[in-house]
C-alpha positions, 0 to 999 in steps of 0.5 A: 500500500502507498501513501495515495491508497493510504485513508487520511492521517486527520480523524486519527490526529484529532482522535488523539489530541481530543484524547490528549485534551480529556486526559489532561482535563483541558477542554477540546475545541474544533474550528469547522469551516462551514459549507453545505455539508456540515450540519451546525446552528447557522445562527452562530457562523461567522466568517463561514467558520465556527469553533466547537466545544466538545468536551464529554460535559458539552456533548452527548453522544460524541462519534469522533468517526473517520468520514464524520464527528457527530454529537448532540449539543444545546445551542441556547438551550435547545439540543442540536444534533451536529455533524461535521466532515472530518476535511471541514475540521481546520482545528483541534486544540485546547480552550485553556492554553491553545495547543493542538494543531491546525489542518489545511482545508482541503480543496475541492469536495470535502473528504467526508460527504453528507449522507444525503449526497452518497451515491453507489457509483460515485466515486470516492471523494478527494482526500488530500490537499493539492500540493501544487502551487496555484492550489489556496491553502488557508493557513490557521494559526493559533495563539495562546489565550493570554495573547491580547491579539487572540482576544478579539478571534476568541471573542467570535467564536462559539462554543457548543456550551451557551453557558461556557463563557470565555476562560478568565484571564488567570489572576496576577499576584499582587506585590505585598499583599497576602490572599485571604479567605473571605466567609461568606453566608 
């Protein structure tokens, strides 16, 4: 077998890295490029993308599959079913510090297909980038939280939690003074 009739290396890097984020009790976030086959509240796209919380507190029913991730999610309140193509995934990465990694967006049909466009004798869907130069790869980067240039890309994203707010900033210790407690009744 060569790398061409290979399946792709991304449901397993984002498999591994949900897994990395569960075990480190950090919370897994996804950055979705939106298009007609993918199934998400319309509502909270911006610029065509959306980012996920799909932590175990976030979700039920998590599918984390090879062509789909899919799960249920309240959207204000209301359930959601959401399912994804894994090519629509740009991202994977923890909420609290940033770190995971970022896909190139393939070009042409998503790696994955809606269930609703499969067909016996089509055949099966590109799965890699074009690597040729006139190919567009959109670039994704991510910066840590603390990061004041990240502020205003975090403040646009959503979360599949409507009560999760963005994680506060982490509180600086002040010179001289010593914490107390505070009794509260």
């Amino acid at each position: 077998m060569n790398a061409l009739d290979s399946t792709s290396t991304r449901p397993y890097l984002i498999r591994a890295l949900y897994d990395w984020c569960t075990d480190n009790g950090l919370t897994p976030y996804v950055a979705v490029a939106v298009d007609e086959t993918v199934q998400v509240p319309r509502e909270y796209v911006k610029n065509n993308e959306i980012v996920l919380n799909i932590s175990f507190d976030a979700t039920s029913s998590l599918k984390l599959g090879n062509d789909f991730i899919e799960f249920k999610a309240r959207f204000a309140g209301s359930a959601r079913e959401i399912m994804v193509p894994i090519g629509r995934v740009i991202a994977i990465y923890a909420r609290e510090n940033g770190q995971g990694m970022a896909f190139p967006l393939a070009t042409g049909p998503s790696e994955g297909v809606s269930p609703s466009s499969v067909q016996a004798d089509a055949p099966p869907a590109a799965t890699e980038v074009d690597p040729s130069p006139t190919s567009e790869a959109k670039i994704v980067q991510l910066v840590p939280a603390n990061n004041s240039s990240s502020a205003s890309s975090a403040s646009s994203a959503s979360s599949a939690r409507d009560d999760d707010p963005e994680p506060p900033e982490p509180p600086q210790p002040q010179q001289g003074k010593r914490p107390s407690l505070k009794r509260v009744k």
